[in-house]
N, C-alpha and C positions, 0 to 999 in steps of 0.2 A: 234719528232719521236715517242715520247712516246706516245702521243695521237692518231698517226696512227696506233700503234700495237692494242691498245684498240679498235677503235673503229670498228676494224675488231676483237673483240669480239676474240681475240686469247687464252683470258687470264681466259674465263668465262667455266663454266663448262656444258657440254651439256645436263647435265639430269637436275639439277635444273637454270641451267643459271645462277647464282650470279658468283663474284668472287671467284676462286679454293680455298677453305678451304682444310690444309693437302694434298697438288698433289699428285696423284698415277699417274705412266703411264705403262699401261700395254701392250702385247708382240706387239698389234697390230700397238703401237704408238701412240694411241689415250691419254688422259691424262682427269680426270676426281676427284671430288673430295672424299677421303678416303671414307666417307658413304654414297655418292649416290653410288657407284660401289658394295658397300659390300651389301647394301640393293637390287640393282638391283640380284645378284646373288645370296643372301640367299632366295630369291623369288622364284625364278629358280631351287634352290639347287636339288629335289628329281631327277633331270631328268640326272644329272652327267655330263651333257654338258652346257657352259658357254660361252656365245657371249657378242661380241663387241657394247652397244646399239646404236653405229655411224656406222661401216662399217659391221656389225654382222659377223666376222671373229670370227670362235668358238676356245675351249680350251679344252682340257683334259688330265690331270685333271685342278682343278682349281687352275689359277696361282697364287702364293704368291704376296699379295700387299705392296710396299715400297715406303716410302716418296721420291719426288723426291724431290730432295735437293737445286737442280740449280734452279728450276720453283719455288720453296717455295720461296725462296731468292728473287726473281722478283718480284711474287706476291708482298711480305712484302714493295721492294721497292715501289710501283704501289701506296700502300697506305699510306704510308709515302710522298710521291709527292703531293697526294692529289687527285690522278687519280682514283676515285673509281666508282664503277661502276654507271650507271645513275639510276633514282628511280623506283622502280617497275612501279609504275604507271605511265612511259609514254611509256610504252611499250604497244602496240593494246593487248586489252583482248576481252573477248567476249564482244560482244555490242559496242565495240569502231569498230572508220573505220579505217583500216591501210593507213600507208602511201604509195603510189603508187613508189614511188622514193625509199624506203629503200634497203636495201638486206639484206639478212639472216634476223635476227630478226626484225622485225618491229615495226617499233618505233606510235606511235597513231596518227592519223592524228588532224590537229587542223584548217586548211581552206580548203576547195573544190573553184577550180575553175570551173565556170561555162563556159570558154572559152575552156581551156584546155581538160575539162569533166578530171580532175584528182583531188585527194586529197594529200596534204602534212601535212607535220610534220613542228614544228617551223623552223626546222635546213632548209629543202628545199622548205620550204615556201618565202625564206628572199629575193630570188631574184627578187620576182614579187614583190618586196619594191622597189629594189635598180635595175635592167633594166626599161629603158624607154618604150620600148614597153609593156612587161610585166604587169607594172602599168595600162595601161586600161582595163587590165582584169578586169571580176565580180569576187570577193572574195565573201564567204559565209562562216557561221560557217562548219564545214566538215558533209558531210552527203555519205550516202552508195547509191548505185544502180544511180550510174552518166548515165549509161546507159541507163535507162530508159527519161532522159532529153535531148535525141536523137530523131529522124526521123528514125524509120523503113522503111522508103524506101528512103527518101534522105540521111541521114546518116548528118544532119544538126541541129545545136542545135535548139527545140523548143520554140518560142518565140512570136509567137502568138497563139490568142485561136480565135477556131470558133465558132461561138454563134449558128449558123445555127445546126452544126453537136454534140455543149457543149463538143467538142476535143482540146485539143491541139497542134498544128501545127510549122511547119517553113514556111519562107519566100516563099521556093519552093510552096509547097503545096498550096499557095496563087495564085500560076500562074498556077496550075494544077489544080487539081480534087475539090478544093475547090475555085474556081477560081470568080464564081459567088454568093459565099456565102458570110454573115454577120460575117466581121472578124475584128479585134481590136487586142492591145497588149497585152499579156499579163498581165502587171503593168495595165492599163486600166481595164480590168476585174478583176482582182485582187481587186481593189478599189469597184467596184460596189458589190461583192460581200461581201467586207470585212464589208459594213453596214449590209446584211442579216447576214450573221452570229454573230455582233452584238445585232442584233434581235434576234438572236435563244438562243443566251446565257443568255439575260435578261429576257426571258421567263422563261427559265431551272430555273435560279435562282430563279425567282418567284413561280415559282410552289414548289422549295424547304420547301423556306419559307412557303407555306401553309401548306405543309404536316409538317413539322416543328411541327407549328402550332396544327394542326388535334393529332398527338400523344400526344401533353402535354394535349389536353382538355379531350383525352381519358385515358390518364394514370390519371387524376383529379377524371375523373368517375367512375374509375375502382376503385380506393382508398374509397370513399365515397360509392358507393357499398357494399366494404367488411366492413367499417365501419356497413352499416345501417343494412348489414345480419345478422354480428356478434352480435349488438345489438336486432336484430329479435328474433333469437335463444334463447339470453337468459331471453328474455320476456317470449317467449312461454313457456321456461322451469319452470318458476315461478305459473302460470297455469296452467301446467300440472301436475306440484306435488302434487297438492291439486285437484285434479281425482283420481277417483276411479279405482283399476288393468284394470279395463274391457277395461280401455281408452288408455293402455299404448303402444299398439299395432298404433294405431292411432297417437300418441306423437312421437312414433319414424320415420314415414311417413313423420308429416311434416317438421321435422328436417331434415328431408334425403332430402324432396320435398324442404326444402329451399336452401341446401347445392349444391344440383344437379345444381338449377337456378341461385345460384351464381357461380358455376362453367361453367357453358352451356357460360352464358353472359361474364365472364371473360375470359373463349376462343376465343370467338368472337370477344372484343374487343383486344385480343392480337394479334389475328391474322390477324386481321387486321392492329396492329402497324408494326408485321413482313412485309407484303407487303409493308407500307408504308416505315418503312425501308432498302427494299432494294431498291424501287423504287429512292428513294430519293439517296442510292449509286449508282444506274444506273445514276441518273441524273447527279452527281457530277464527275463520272466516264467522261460522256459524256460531262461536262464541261471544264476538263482538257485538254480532248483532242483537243474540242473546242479555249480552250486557246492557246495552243501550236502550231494548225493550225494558229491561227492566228498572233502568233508572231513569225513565220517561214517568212527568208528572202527570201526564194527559193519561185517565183510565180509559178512557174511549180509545184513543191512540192504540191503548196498551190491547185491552181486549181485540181487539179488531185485527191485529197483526200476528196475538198470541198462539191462532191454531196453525197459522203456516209455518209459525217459528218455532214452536215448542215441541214439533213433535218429534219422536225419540227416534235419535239417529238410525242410519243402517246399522243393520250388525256387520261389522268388518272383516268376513268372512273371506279376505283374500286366503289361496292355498300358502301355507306356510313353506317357506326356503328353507335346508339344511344344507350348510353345505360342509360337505367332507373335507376337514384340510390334510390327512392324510393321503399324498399321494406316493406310492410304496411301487417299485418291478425290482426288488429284490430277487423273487421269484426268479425272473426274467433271468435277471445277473447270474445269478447261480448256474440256473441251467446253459448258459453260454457258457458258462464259464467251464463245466464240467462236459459238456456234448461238443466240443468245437467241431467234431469230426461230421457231426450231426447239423450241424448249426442251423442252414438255412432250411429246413423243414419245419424241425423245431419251434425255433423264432415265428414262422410263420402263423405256426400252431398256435400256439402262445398269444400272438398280437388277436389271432381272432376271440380266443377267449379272453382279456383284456377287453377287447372291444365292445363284448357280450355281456361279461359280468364282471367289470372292474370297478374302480369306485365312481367314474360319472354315470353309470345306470343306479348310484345310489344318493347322487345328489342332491335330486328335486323328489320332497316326498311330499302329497299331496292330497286330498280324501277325493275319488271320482265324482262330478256332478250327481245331484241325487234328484234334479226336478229340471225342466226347462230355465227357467229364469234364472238357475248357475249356470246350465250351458249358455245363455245368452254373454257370459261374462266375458265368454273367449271368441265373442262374435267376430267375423274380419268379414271387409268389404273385398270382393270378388268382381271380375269383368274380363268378359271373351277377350281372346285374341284372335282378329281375324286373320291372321297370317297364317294361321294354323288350322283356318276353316276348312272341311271338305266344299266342293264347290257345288254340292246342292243341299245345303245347310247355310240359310239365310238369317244371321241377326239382327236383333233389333233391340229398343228399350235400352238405349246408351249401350249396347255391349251386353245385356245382361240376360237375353232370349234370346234361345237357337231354336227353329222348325227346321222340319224335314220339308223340302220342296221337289215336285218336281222339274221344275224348269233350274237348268243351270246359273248359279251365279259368277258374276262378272269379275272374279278375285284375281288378278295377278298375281303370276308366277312366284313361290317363296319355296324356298330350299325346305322351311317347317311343316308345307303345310300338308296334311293325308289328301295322298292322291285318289284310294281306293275306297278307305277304310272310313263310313259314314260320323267322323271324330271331331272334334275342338277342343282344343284348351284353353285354361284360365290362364291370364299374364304375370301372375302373382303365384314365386314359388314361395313354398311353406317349410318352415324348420327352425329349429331350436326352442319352440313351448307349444301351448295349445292352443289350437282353434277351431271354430263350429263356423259350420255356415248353413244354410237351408236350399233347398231347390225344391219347386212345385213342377211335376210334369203330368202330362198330360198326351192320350192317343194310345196304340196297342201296347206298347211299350219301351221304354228308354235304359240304357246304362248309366250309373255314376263312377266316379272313382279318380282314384291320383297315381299320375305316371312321374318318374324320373324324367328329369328333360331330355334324356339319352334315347329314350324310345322311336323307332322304325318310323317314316313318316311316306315311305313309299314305297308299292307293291302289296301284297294281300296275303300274305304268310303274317303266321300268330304273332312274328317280332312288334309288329304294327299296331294290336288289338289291347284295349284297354281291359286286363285280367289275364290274358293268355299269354302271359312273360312272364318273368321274375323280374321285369320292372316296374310292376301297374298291378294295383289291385282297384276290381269294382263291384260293381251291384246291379245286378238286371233286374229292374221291375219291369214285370207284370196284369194283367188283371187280377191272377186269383194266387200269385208264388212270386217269392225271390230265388236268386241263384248269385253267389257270391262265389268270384272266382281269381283267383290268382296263380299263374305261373301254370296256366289251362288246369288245374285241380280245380274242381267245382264242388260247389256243396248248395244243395236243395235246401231250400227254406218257406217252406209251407207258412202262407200268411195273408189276411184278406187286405185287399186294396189300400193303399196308402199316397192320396196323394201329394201328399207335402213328405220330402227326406230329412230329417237330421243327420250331415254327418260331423263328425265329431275325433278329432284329430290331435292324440298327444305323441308328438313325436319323440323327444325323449325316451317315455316309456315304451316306444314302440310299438301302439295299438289305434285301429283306425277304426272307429263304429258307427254302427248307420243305424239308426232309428225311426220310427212313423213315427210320425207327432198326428198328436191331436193335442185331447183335455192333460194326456198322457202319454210319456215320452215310452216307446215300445223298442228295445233292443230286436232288432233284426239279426245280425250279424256285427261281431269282435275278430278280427286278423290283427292276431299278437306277430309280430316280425323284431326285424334292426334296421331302421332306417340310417342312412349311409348317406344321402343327399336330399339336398331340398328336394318337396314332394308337387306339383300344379296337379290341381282338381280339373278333370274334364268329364266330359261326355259323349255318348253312342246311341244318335237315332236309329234304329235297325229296320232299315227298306222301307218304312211306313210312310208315306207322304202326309204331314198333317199332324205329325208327332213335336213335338213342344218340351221344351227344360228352361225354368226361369230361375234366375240366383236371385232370389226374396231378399229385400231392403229390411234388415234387423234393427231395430232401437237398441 
């Protein structure tokens, strides 16, 4: 009898469910334990009215709480019997499946029947042990959404799959609408496929292991690196001591010029471990689930999940890192050493080729995008800076559309912004790897391109204009031509209408390209340079009222 009062849960308390520690029962008749009720209503306290948290039957004022004496006494018995209550954890929590059979509180379910399409707990699991019929049910570990292992229109369990329509089906469905189709059993396709996804996971694996691989040989290089720069540094400093003041201007260049290139390179090479890093948790993410697919007994389950999970990874076509651990200005040495009389021209001469063709222009070697969707790899998000707006050049769309207007806008005074010259910049400087962005424009014609942040920002001399310095290259479309200019050198580029740009920016290598996109990514214009500082993307409405540049939102 005793285990029937319990297991109708008489004796448990309804705010935290254990058994009644201290029973209160207050006016409603409900019975609850001493600090869940007192906690529930000092919560509640400011509002002077007080409810029932089972039947919310209010109070006022608040009623005094007293031990009930007879339920204490019970309790105590309850546990002294040995009746205590069952263990947290076989009660459904989040993430467990309840039992379909419980009441009131739900007990965690522990087998799904796949006849029944129901889930049970130990306690009402036992009779598909012990009935004869029962026993030929399908038992499985318990799983949630039984319903979906149904027929939406026959309302019959699913147990074949169709190869024709890659569904899967019931027996109805065999004599119906898929009546003429290439069907098998489920357990049958299960098998066939359970080799491919074999395959898919010994791939994953593999590929782990190389990148594995790839980051120890990079984190070797990168070590040996700072080894050989550190050792660099404190060469040159031995040599340069014994120079005369006039050189010491020089000494600190390439201290800085060595420190920058083992920084540039140990970016590169980290950033590259980070990619490979999480690529490799993508993979291992994607293996688990892999795993767990496949030691699922539900074939239904199994089918149904197989083509989102099994299909064959990207290819990991990240650009490969090398990096040069020899860093060598012996060269350098020497010639100080033998020219002192010469020195600072020299030196100077020297640091630019260094700077041109030493080993960081040999660090990052990498194959140039060959289709859109590599350039998308190096996509970065972009947005005006109105500080640097001309004041009839109005944006919009977060920051990311300039038009030509005629009526003035309302900008405040900024030391950045062009006063003459119809200009904007992006807030975002560029340097150290690659990046693409997009822009659609629109109207007679607009400029693109990326200036040094040092560039002219008031008056109407070339200093100002985006192409016509040696600090800013761009790209003037047109209706029916391009014109690509930098450092006022132009170059005509006959080419019809394009209006969406790619441009395409590795700065390292020093090359900044602009292309028409369409089905097909069309090289316009290549300005091979030495970029020297961070690069911001801007643009030049020219006179047109009505003219337009949008930096397109990339996936």
């Amino acid at each position: 009898m005793a285990s029937k009062v319990w297991s109708e849960d008489r004796f448990s308390c309804p705010v935290c469910l254990e058994l009644l520690k201290d029973p209160v029962t207050i006016p409603c008749g409900h019975s609850y334990c001493m600090g869940c009720i007192k906690n529930c209503w000092d919560q509640t306290d400011h509002t002077g009215v007080y409810s029932c948290p089972q039947c919310r039957e209010t109070f006022t004022p608040r009623p005094d709480l007293r031990r009930n004496t007879v339920l204490a006494e019970v309790v105590e018995e309850l546990k002294k019997t040995g009746l205590n209550p069952p263990p947290a954890q076989s009660y459904a929590g989040p993430g467990d499946v309840p039992c379909d059979f419980c009441t009131g509180r739900k007990f965690k379910a522990v087998k799904s029947c796949l006849t029944c399409l129901a889930s049970y707990c130990e306690t009402h699991v036992k009779p598909h042990s012990e009935v004869t019929p029962l026993k030929r049910h399908k038992l499985i570990n318990a799983i949630g959404d039984l319903e979906q292992k149904l027929c939406a229109e026959h309302q019959k369990v699913l147990e074949v799959f169709c190869r024709t329509d890659q569904t899967c089906i019931c027996l109805l469905c065999t004599q119906d609408e898929h009546k003429s189709h290439d069907t098998v059993s489920a357990k049958k396709e299960r098998s066939v496929k359970q080799k491919q996804l074999g395959e898919t996971q010994t791939e994953i694996q593999q590929r782990i292991q190389e990148r594995l691989k790839e980051i120890e040989e990079l984190k070797q290089a990168v070590e040996t690196l700072k080894r050989s720069a550190c050792i660099e540094i404190k060469e040159s400093e031995k040599i340069f001591t014994e120079l005369i003041r006039s050189i010491e201007k020089i000494h600190t260049e390439v201290i800085e010029l060595i420190g920058a290139n083992e920084k540039a390179a140990v970016n590169q090479a980290e950033g590259r471990m980070k990619k490979l890093e999480q690529e490799i948790a993508e993979l291992r993410r994607r293996n688990t689930e892999l795993k767990q697919l496949s030691e699922t007994e539900d074939h239904i389950h199994f089918l149904q999940n197989f083509q989102s999970l099994c299909a064959p990874p990207e290819a990991g076509d990240l650009p490969r890192v090398t990096v040069n651990t020899d860093i060598s200005f012996g060269a350098v040495r020497k010639s100080v050493s033998e020219l002192k009389d010469h020195i600072e021209d020299f030196c100077k001469g020297e640091l630019v080729k260094i700077t041109t063709t030493g080993w960081m222009a040999q660090t990052v070697t990498a194959p140039e995008p060959r289709n859109r969707a590599e350039f998308l790899k190096y996509s970065c998000q972009l947005t005006l800076d109105p500080n640097t707006a001309y004041r009839q050049l109005c944006l919009s769309e977060g920051n990311r559309k300039v038009t030509r207007r005629r009526e003035t806008q309302r900008y405040p005074h900024h030391p950045e912004r062009f006063d003459i010259w119809p200009q904007v910049l992006c807030r975002e400087g560029l340097s150290g790897t690659r990046w693409y962005w997009e822009i659609e424009w629109s109207g007679r014609e607009a400029s693109i391109g990326v200036t040094y942040k040092g560039i002219s920002r008031k008056g109407m001399d070339h200093s100002c204009g985006l192409g016509f310095n040696d600090k800013s290259w761009s790209l003037r479309c047109s209706d029916s031509s391009y014109t690509a200019r930098h450092n006022n050198n132009e170059t005509a580029i006959p080419a019809p209408r394009s209006p969406r740009i790619g441009v395409y920016l590795d700065f390292n290598a020093g090359t900044l390209s602009f292309y028409g996109v369409s089905d097909t990514m069309t090289l316009l214009h290549r300005f091979q340079t030495t970029f020297t500082e961070p690069l911001y993307p801007g643009f030049r409405l020219d006179w047109f009222p009505g003219s337009s540049v949008t930096i397109c939102q990339l996936n």
